[in-house]
N, C-alpha and C positions, 0 to 999 in steps of 0.2 A: 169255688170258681174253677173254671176248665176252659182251656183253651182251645181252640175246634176248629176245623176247615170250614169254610162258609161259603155259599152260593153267591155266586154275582148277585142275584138278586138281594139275599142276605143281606149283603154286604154295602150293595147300593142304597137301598132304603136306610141302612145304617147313617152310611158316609155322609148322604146330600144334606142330614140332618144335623150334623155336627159343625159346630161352632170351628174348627181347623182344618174343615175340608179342599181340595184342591183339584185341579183339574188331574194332577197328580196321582190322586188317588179314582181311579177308575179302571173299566174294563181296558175301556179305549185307546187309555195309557199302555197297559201292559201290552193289549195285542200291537202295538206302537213298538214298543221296545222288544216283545217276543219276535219282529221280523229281524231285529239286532243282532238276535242270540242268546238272548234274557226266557227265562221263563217266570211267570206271574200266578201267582194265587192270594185269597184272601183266608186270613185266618179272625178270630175273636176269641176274645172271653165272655164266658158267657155265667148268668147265675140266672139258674131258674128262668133258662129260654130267654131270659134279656139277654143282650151286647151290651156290655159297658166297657170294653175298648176294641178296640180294630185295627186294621192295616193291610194294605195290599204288598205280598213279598216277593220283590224281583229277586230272582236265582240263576248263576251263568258257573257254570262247573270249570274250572280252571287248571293247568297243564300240573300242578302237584296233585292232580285228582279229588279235589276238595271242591263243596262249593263254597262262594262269597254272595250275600245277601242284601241286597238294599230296599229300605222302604221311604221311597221319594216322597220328602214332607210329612214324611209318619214320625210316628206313631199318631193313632187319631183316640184320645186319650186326655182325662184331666188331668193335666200334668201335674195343679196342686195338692190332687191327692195320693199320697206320700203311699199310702198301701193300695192302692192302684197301682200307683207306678210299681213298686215291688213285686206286688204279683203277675203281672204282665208281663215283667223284664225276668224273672225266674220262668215262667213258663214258655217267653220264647227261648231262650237260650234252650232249653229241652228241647223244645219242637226244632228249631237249627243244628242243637249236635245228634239227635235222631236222624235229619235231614243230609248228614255229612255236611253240614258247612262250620267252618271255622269264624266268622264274625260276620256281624249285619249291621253297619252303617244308616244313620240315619241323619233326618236335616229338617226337624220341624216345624213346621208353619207356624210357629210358636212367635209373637213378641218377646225382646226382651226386655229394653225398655222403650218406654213411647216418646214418641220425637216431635216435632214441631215442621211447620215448612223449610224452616233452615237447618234442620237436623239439628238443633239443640233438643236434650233430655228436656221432657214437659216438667214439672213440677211437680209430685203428689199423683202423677200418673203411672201407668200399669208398669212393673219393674217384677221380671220372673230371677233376679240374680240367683233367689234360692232354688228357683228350679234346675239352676246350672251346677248347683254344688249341691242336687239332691242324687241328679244324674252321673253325678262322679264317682259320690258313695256307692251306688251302685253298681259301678265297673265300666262304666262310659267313660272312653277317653276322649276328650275335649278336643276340637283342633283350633281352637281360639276364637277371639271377637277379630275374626278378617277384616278390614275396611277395601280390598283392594277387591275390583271385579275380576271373576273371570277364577280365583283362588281355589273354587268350591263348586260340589258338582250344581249346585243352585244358589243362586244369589242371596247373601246373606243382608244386603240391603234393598229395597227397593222401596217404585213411588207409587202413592194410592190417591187416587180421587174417591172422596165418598159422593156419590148420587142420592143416598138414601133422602128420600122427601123432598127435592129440589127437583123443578122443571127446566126446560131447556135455558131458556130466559136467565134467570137462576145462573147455573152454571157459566154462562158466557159472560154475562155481567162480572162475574171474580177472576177471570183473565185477566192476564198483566195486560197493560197497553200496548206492549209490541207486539204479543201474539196475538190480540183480536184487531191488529192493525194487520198484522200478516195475512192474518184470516180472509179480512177483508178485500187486499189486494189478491191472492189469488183468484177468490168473485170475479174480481172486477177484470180480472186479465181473460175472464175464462175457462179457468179451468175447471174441468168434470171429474167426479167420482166414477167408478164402475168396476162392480164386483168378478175377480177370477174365479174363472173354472178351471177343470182338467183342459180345456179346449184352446185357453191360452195361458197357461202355467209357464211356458216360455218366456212371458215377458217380465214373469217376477223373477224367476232364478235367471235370467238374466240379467237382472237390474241387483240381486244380489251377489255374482258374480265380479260385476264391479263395482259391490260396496267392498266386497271383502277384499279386495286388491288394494284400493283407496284406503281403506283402514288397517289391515294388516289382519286380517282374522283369515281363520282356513271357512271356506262355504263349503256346505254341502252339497251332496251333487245332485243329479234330477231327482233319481228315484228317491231319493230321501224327502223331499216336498210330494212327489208326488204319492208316498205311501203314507203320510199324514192327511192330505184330503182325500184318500181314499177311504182311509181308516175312520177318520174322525169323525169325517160326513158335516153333519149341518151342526157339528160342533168344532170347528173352522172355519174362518171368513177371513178372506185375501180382497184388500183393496188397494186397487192403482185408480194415479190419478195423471189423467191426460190432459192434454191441450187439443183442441179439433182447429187445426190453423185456417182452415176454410168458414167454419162458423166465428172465432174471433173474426176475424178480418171483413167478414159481414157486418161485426156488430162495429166495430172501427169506422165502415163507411157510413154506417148507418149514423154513429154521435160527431163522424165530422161532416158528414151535410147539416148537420145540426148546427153545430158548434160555427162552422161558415158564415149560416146566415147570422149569428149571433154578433159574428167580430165585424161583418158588415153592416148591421142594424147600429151596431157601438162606433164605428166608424162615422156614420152618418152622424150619428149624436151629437159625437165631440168635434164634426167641422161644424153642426149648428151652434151649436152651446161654447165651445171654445174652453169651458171651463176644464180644470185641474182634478177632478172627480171622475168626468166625461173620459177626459185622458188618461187617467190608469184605469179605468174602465175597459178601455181599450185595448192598452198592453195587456191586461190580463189575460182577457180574452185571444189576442196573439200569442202570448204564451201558451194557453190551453191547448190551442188548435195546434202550436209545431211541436210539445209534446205528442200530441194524438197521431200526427205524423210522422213524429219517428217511430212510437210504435208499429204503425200500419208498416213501415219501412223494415222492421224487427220480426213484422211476425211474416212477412212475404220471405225474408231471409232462412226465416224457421223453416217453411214450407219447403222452398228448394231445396237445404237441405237436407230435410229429415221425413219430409211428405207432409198426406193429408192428416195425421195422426201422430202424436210425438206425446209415450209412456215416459211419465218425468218423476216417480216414486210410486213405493207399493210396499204395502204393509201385511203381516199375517196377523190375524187376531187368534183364541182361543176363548169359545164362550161354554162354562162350566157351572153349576150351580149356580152362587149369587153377584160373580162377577166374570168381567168380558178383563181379559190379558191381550198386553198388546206382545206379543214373541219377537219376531225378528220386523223389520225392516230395509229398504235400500232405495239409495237415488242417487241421480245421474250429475255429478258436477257440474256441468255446464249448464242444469237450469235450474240450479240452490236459489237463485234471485226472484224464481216464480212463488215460492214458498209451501208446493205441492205437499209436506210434507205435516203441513199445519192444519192443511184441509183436510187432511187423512181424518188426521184426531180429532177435528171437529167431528165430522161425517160419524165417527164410531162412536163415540162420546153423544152423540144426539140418536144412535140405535141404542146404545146400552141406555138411555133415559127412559125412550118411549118405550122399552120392550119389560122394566121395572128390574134392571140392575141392579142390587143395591151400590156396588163400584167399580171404578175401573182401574186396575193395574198395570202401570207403564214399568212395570217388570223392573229390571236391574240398573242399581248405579252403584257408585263408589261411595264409601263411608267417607270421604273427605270433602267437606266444603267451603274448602278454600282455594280463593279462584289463581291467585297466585301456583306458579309451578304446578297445575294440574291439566293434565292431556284429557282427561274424561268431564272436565266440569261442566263443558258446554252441553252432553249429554242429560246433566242434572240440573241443567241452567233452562235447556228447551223443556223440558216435562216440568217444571217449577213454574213456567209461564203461564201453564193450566191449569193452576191451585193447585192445591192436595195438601200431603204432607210425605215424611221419610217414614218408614217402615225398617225398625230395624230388628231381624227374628235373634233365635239363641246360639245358633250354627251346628256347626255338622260333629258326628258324635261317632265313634266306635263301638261296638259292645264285643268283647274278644272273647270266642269261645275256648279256641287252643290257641295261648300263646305262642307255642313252636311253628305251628301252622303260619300266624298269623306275618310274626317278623320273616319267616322262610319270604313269603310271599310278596311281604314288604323288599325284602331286597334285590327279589328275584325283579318284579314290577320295576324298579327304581333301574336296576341293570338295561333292562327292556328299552325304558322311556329313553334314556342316556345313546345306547347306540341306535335305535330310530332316529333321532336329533341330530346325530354325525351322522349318519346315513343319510338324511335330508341337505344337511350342509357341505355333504359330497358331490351330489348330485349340482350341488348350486344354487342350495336355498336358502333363505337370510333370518 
């Protein structure tokens, strides 16, 4: 076996095929992160013109003049087997210290153990613990079972819907109650889907701009979304969802001329009839109608303030081999009560069905689920309302080529991070 430089195309036909493939792993990805600073290639091993393992490998040269290596969700490899993995991992380590880099990082798509909707451990289900203590043997330094998001350069836990053999029907039927009630009232208030371009990408980095203030996270700036759909092309899908206050408030006039004659036809009943039936008949109907009214009165308010058009969330997707990723998201607090952000998921969740997904990835949560004392649960509470289940992979791994290198690095990095942070809460940051 030999390990070898490999064509994108090589590598492609490889990858799409492989049971731990990623969006990750692709061209797209690299020319993504080569606009970073990163440089990407693919390598393999190969026996008698087969691939039997792979990996795309980012490389950024660094100020002790060494590189540092990462393969995002690699290695793409049977992990169980034990001289696989051995031979793989001796021959990248050659091809990296050839390469001048001192270690290469990695974070496998890899299960570790299989989990349940509540993130309990399944019973008799997939459990790679030995792969983690084959990986060690080997010279991989472990950085732990994380449960906290955000620890790792990729999520060590997340949530999956499987699609495989299920129709839309299907799917929507196994929503919790409050999400396909959510669902529903969005409909019913009006609100629309519609897909971003370059043409109005302002209104998502905007709407991420004040999630990330609202939450506390750093957003990225324009050009960073806007050299992902450049880059990615029709393997990227941005959707926001609007309110048109001119077409609600048609359809408001239109169900209370309705609902009018309704409570006056109920009117007349019950001075006919006199009866107790006749008469909550009636208030019902009253009811109806002065809800419909204050909305009519809610959405004329929208209008003034905010016009004929008011963007109320907006989601990015990434669609890659056999599943659509939901990536970032963001919405505007003051219209959390429309529940734009339900209809998103519906909306994508009914493209990844019809277009034959096998699932859909609502990406990153926290390994804890319990609802007490946790700031992120609501995040693992809303994606749980859409079935699925927890996903939890093996995590993130060192392979150290030159130890001196490596810790130099490490402490130098650690120094770095420490006075950027005081440099930030100089300025006035929190």
């Amino acid at each position: 076996m030999k390990l070898e430089k490999l064509t994108e195309s090589e590598f492609s036909t490889f990858a799409y095929q492989h049971p731990l493939f990623s969006f990750h792993q692709t061209k797209e990805w690299g020319e993504l992160k080569k606009q970073n600073g990163w440089e990407y290639e693919f390598v393999g091993l190969k026996e008698k013109k087969k691939i039997l393992a792979g990996a795309i490998l980012l490389s950024k040269k660094t100020p002790i003049g060494k590189k540092i290596f990462y393969s995002p969700r690699g290695f793409l490899l049977d992990y169980e087997d034990e001289k696989l993995l051995t031979e793989f991992t001796q021959e990248i380590k050659k091809y990296i210290k050839k390469e001048n880099g001192f270690f290469i990082k990695i974070d496998p798509y890899l299960i570790y153990k299989q989990r349940d909707i509540n993130g309990n451990i399944v019973e008799g289900g997939i459990d790679h613990s030995q792969v983690v203590e084959n990986l060690k043997k080997l010279g991989y330094q472990h950085y732990g079972f994380n449960v906290t998001f955000g620890s790792e350069l990729q999520p060590r836990w997340i949530y999956v819907l499987d699609l495989k053999g299920k129709n839309e029907e299907t799917v929507f039927q196994n929503f919790s109650s409050d999400t396909k009630r959510y669902i529903h009232r969005a409909i019913k208030n009006g609100l629309e889907i519609e897909e971003v371009t370059l043409d109005n990408l302002k209104d998502f980095t905007g709407i991420m701009e004040h999630t990330s203030k609202r939450r506390g996270f750093i957003n990225r700036p324009y050009s960073y979304y806007q050299n992902m759909v450049e880059t990615l092309g029709k393997n990227v899908k941005i959707l926001s969802c609007f309110l048109d206050t001119n077409k609600a408030l048609a359809k408001v006039k239109t169900e209370k001329e309705v609902l009018e004659q309704e409570v006056n036809d109920a009117k007349i009943h019950m001075e006919e009839s006199g009866s107790k039936k006749s008469k909550d008949h009636y208030k019902t109907k009253q009811t109806e109608l002065e809800k419909l009214e204050q909305k009519e009165k809610e959405f004329l308010e929208l209008k003034e303030k905010h016009g004929d058009k008011i963007i109320m969330a907006s989601s990015m997707f990434l669609l890659f081999g056999h599943e659509v990723l939901y990536l970032y998201s963001g919405s505007y607090d003051e219209f959390m009560k429309y529940n734009a952000q339900y209809l998103i998921q519906w909306e994508i969740i009914q493209y990844a069905v019809k277009n034959g997904y096998d699932r859909y990835n609502f990406y990153g949560i926290e390994g804890n689920f319990q609802k007490e004392n946790n700031d992120t649960y609501g995040i693992y509470e809303f994606k749980k309302g859409f079935d699925g289940n927890v996903e939890e992979f093996i995590g993130e791994f060192d392979l150290i080529i030159s130890k001196f290198y490596y810790y130099l690095y490490k402490i130098l990095f650690k120094t770095y991070r420490s006075t950027k942070h005081f440099l930030f809460k100089l300025k006035g940051g929190r």
